[in-house]
N, CA and C atoms as a LAMMPS dump frame, in Angstrom:
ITEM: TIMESTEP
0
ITEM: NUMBER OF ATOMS
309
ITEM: BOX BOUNDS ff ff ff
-5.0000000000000000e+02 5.0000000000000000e+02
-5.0000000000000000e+02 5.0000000000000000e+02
-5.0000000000000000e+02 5.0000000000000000e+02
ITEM: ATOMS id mol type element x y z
1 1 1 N 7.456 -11.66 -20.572
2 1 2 C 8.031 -10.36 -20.841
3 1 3 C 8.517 -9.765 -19.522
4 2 1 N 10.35 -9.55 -19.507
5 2 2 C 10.204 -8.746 -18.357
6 2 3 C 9.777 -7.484 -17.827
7 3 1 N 9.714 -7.033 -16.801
8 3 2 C 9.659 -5.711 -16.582
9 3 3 C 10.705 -5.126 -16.762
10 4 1 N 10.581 -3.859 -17.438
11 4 2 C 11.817 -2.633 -17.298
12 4 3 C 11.571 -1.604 -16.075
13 5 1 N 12.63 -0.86 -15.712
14 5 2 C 12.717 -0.471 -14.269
15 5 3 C 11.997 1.191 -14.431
16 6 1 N 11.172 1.356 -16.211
17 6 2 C 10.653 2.259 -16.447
18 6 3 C 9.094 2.098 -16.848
19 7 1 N 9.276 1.079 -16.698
20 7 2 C 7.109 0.632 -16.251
21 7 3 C 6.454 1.11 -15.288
22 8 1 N 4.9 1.193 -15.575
23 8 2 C 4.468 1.107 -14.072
24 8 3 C 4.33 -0.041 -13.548
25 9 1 N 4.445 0.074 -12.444
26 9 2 C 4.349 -0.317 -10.906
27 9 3 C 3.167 -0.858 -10.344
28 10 1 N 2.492 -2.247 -10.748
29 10 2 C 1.19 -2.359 -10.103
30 10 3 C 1.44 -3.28 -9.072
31 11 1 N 0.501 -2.606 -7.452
32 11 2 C 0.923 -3.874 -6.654
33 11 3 C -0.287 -4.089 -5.724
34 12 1 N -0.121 -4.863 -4.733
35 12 2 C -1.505 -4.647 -3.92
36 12 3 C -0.629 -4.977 -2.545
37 13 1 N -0.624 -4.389 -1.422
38 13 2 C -0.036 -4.735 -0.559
39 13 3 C -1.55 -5.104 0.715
40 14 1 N -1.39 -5.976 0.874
41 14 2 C -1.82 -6.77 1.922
42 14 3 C -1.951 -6.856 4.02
43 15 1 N -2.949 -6.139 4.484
44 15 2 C -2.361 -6.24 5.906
45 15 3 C -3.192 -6.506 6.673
46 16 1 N -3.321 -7.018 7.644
47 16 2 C -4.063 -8.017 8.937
48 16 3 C -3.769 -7.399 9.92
49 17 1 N -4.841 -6.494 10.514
50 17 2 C -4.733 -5.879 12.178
51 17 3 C -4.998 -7.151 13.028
52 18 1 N -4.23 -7.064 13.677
53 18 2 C -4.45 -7.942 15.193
54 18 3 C -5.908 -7.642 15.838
55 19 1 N -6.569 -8.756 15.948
56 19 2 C -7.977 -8.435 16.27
57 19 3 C -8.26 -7.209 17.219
58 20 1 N -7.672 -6.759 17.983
59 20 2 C -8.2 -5.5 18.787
60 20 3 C -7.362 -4.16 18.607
61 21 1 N -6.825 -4.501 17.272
62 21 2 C -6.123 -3.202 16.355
63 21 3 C -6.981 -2.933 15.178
64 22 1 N -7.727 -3.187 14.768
65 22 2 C -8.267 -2.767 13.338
66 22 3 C -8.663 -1.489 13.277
67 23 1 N -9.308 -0.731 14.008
68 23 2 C -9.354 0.623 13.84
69 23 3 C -8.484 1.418 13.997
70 24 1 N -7.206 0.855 14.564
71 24 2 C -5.814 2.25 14.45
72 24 3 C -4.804 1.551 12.968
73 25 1 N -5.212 -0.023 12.879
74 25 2 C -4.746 0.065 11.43
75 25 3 C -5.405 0.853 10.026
76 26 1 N -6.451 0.81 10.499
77 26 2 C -7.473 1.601 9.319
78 26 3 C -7.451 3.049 9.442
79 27 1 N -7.354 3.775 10.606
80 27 2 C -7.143 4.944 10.59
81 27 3 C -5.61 5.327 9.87
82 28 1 N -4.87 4.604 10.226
83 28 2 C -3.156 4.251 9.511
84 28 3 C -3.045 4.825 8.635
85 29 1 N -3.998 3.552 7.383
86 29 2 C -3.992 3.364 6.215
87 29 3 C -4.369 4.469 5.864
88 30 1 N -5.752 5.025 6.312
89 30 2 C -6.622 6.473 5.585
90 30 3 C -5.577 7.403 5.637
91 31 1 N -4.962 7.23 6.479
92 31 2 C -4.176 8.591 6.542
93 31 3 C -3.179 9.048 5.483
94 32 1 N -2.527 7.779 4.344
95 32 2 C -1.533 7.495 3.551
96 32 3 C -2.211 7.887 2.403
97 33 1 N -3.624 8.04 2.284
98 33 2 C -4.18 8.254 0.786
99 33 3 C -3.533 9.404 0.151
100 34 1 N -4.302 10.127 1.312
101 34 2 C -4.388 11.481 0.526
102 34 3 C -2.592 12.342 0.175
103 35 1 N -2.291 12.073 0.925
104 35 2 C -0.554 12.117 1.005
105 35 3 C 0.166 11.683 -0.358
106 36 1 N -0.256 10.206 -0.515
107 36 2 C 0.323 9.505 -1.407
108 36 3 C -0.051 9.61 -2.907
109 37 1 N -1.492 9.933 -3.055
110 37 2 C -2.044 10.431 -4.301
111 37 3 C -1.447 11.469 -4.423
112 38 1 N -1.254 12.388 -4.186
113 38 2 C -0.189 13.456 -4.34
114 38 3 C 1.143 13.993 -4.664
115 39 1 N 1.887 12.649 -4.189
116 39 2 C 2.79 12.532 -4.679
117 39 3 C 2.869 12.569 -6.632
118 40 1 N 4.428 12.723 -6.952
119 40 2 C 4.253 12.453 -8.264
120 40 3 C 4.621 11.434 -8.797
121 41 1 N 4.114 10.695 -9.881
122 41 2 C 4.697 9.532 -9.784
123 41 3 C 3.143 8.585 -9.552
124 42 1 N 2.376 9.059 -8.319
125 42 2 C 1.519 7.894 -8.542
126 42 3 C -0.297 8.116 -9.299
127 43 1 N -0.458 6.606 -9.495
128 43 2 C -1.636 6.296 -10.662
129 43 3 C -2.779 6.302 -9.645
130 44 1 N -2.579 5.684 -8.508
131 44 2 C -3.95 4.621 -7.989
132 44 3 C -3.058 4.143 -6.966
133 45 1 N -4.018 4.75 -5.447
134 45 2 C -3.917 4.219 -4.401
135 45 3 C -5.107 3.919 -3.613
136 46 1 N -5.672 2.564 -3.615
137 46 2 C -7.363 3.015 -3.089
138 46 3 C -6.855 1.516 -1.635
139 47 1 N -8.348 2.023 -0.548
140 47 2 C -8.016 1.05 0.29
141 47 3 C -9.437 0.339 -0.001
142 48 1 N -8.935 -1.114 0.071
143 48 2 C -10.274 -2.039 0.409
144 48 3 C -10.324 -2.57 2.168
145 49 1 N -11.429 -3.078 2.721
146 49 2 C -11.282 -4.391 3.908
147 49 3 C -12.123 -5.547 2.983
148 50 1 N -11.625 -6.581 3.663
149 50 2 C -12.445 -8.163 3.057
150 50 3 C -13.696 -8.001 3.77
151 51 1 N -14.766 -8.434 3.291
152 51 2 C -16.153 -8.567 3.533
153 51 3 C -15.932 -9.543 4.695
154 52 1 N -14.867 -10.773 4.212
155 52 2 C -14.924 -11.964 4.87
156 52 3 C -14.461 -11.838 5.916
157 53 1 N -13.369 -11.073 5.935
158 53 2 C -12.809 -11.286 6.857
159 53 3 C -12.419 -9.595 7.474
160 54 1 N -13.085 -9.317 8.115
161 54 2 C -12.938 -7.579 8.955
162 54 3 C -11.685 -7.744 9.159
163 55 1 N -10.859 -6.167 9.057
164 55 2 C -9.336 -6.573 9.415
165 55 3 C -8.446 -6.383 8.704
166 56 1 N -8.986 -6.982 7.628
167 56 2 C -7.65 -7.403 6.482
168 56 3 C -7.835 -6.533 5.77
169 57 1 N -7.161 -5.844 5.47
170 57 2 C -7.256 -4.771 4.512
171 57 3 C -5.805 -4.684 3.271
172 58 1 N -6.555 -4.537 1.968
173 58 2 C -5.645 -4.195 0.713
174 58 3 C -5.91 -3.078 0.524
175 59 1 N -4.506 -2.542 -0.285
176 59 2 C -4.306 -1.034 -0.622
177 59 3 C -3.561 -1.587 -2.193
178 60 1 N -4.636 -1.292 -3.395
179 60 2 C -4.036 -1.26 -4.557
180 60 3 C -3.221 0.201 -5.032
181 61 1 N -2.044 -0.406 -5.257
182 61 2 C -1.093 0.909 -6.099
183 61 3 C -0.906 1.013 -7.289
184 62 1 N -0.597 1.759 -7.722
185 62 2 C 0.089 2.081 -9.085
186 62 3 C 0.686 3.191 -8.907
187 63 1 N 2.289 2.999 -9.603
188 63 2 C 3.227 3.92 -9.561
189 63 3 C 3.82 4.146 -11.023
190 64 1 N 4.531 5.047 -11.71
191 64 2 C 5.071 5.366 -12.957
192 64 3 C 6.166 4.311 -13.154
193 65 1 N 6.762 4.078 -11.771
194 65 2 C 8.04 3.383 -12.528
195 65 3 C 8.612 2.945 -10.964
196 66 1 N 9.902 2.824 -10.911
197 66 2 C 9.921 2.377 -9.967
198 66 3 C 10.704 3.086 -9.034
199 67 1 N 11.149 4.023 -9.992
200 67 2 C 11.599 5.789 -9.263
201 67 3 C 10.543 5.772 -7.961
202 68 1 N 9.296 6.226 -8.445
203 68 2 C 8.356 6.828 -8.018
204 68 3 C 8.166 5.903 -6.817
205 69 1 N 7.962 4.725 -6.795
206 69 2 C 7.715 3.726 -6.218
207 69 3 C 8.763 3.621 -4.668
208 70 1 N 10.164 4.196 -5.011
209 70 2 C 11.118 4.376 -4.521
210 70 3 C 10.996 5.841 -3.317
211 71 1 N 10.686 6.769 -4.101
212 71 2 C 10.436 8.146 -3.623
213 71 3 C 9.195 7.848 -2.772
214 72 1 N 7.936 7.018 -2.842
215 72 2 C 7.122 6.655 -2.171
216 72 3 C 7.073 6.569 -0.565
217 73 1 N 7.933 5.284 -1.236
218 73 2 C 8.524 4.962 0.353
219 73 3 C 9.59 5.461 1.349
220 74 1 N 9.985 6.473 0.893
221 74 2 C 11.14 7.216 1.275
222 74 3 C 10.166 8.552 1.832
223 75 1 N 9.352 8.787 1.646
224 75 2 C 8.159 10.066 2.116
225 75 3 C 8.404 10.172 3.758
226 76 1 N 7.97 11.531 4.064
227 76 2 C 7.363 11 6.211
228 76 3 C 6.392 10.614 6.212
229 77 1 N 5.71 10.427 5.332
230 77 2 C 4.166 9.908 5.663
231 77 3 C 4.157 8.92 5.951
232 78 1 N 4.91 8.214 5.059
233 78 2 C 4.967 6.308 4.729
234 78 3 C 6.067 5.906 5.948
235 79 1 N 7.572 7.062 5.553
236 79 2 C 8.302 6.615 7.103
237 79 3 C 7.176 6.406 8.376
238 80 1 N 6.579 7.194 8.58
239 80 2 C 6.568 7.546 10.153
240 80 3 C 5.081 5.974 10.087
241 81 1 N 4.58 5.549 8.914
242 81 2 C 3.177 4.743 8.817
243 81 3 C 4.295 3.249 9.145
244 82 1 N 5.26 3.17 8.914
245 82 2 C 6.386 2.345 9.05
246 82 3 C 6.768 1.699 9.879
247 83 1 N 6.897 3.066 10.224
248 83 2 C 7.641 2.832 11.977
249 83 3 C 6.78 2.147 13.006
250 84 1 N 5.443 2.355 12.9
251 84 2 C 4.526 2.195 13.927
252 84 3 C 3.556 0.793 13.247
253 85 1 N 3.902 0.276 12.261
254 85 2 C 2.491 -0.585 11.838
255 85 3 C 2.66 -1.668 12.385
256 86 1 N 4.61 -2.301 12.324
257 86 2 C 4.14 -3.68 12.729
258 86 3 C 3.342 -4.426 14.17
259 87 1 N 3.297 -3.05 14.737
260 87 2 C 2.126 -3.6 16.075
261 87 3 C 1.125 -3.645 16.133
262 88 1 N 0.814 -3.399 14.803
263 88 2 C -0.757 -3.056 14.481
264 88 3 C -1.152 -4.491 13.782
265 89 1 N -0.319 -5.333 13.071
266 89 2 C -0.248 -6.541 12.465
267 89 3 C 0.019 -7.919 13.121
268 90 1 N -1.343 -8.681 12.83
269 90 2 C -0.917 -10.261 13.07
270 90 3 C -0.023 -10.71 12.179
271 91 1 N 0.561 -10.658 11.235
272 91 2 C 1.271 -10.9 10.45
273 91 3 C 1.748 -10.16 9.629
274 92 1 N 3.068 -10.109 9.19
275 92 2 C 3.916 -9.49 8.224
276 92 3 C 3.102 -8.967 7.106
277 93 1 N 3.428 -7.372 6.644
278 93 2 C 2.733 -6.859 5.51
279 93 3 C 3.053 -7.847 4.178
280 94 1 N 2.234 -8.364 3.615
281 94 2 C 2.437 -8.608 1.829
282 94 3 C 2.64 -7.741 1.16
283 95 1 N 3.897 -7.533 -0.316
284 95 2 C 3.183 -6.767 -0.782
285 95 3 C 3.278 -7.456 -2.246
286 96 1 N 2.691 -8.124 -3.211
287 96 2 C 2.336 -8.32 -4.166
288 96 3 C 2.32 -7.579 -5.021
289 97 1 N 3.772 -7.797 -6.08
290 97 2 C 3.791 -7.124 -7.45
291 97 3 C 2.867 -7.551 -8.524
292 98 1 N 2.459 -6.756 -9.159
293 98 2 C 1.541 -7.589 -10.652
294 98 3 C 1.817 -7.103 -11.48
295 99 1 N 1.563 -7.556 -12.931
296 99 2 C 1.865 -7.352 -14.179
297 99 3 C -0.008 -7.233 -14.858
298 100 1 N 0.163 -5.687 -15.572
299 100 2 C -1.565 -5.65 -15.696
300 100 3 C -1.86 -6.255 -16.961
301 101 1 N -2.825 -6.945 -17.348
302 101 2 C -3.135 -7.576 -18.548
303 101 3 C -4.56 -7.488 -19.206
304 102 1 N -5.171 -6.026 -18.52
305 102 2 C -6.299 -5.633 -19.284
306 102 3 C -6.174 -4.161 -19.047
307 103 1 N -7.207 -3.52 -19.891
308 103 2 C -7.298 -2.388 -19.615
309 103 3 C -8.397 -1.883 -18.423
């Protein structure tokens, strides 16, 4: 089934501080919550780190559609979190779309 461009939006985006960045990536991230829950438009923005691996940190989303999803990233919050992350990263952000299949 495809998606229509009036679904929500589930994704998990993915990111890896460079070993002697993890606390200005994590401070980063915290900073996007509260901002971004606020916005309209979104469901669910929570941050995890891996047990396994310190560092790596996911941020699950959910957005209304893909408006919202759009307006998201177009924010200063997210600009200005933008501008400054990829030095904070051993590697390129993921961000992983999903399709939800439970409740």
């Amino acid at each position: 089934m495809a998606s229509r461009s009036s679904d929500p939006l589930y994704s998990l985006a993915i990111l890896r501080a460079l070993p002697d960045r993890r606390d200005e990536l994590l401070a980063a991230l915290q900073g996007l919550i509260e901002p971004t829950r606020a916005e309209p438009g979104n469901q669910d923005y929570v941050l995890f780190e891996s047990r396994s691996e310190p560092g790596t940190f996911y941020m699950r989303e959910a957005f209304d559609d893909q408006t919202a999803l759009d307006t998201h990233f177009a924010t200063p919050h997210f600009q200005a979190f933008a501008k400054g992350v990829d030095a904070l990263l051993a590697s390129p952000l993921e961000l992983l779309f999903l399709d939800r299949r439970s409740e």
